[in-house]
C-alpha positions, -999 to 999 in steps of 0.1 A, spaced: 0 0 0 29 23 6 42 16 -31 6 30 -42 5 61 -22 42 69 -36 26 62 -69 -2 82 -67 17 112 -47 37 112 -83 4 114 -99 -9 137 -80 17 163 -85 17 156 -124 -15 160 -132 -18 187 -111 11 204 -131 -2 194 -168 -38 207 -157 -22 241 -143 -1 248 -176 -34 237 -195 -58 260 -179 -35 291 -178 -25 287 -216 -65 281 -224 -69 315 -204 -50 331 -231 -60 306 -262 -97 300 -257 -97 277 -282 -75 248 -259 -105 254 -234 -126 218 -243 -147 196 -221 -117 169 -212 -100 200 -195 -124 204 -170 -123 161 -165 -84 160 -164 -91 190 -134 -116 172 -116 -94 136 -119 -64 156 -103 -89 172 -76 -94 138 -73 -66 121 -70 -56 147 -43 -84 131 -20 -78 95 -32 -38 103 -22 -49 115 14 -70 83 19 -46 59 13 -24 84 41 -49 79 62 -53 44 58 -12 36 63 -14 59 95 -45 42 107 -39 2 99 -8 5 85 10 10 119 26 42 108 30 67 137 29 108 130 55 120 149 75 156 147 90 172 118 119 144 118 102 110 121 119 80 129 115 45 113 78 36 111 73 73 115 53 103 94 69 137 98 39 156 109 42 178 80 38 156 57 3 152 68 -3 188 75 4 189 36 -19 165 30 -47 177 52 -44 212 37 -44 197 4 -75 182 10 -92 214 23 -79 231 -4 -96 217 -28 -126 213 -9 -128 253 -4 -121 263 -41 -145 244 -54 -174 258 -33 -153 292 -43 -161 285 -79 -198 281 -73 -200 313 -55 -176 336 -71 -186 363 -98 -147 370 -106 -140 329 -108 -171 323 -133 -156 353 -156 -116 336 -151 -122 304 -149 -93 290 -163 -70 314 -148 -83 308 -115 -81 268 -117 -52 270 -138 -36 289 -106 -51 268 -85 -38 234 -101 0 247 -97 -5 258 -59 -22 216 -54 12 209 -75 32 226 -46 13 211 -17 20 178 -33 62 189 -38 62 198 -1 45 168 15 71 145 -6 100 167 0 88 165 43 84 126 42 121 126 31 131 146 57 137 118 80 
């Protein structure tokens, strides 16, 4: 199970990426702006929550412990899950943000693109913190 949430952490942080470049360049180039844009975003929202499950599942049966920011063997730095949490939440609140927003509905793209790249970041710091054992 910790293979697969390495796995998906990589996925996670690519898609996020590829969907962030898409959006801002479709922004600028209307025409890039098609239906499988706004799947590939909502598959790397996704993933994001899928990624934090499996955390929570290896913390929970997996016998992994969240210690302080330098874990030991069989130990989570406690910022890796603070990434992770935030992550979550983060997603969570720009979606409702995009329901509610005038500015969002009339920059869309910019505002997920923007979006996508700061999830991307999240995702580089929580790997970068589990390897700071």
């Amino acid at each position: 199970m910790l293979r697969i949430h390495q796995s998906v952490a990589w996925f996670v942080l690519c898609a996020n990426a590829l969907v962030g470049i898409w959006a801002i360049v479709g922004h600028w180039y209307q025409r890039i702006v098609v239906p499988a844009l706004w799947w590939c975003i909502a598959i790397a929202y996704g993933a994001v929550v899928v990624q934090v499950s499996i955390g929570i599942y290896l913390v929970t049966l997996g016998g992994y412990q969240i210690a302080g920011t330098n874990a030991g063997p069989g130990g989570v730095a406690a910022f890796h899950v603070f990434y992770g949490v935030i992550g979550v939440i983060a997603v969570a609140i720009a979606w409702i943000y995009s329901r509610s927003s005038e500015w969002v509905a009339e920059h869309r793209e910019l505002f997920f693109g923007l979006f996508s790249l700061f999830v991307m970041g999240l995702a580089i710091r929580a790997m970068i913190t589990v390897n700071a054992v």
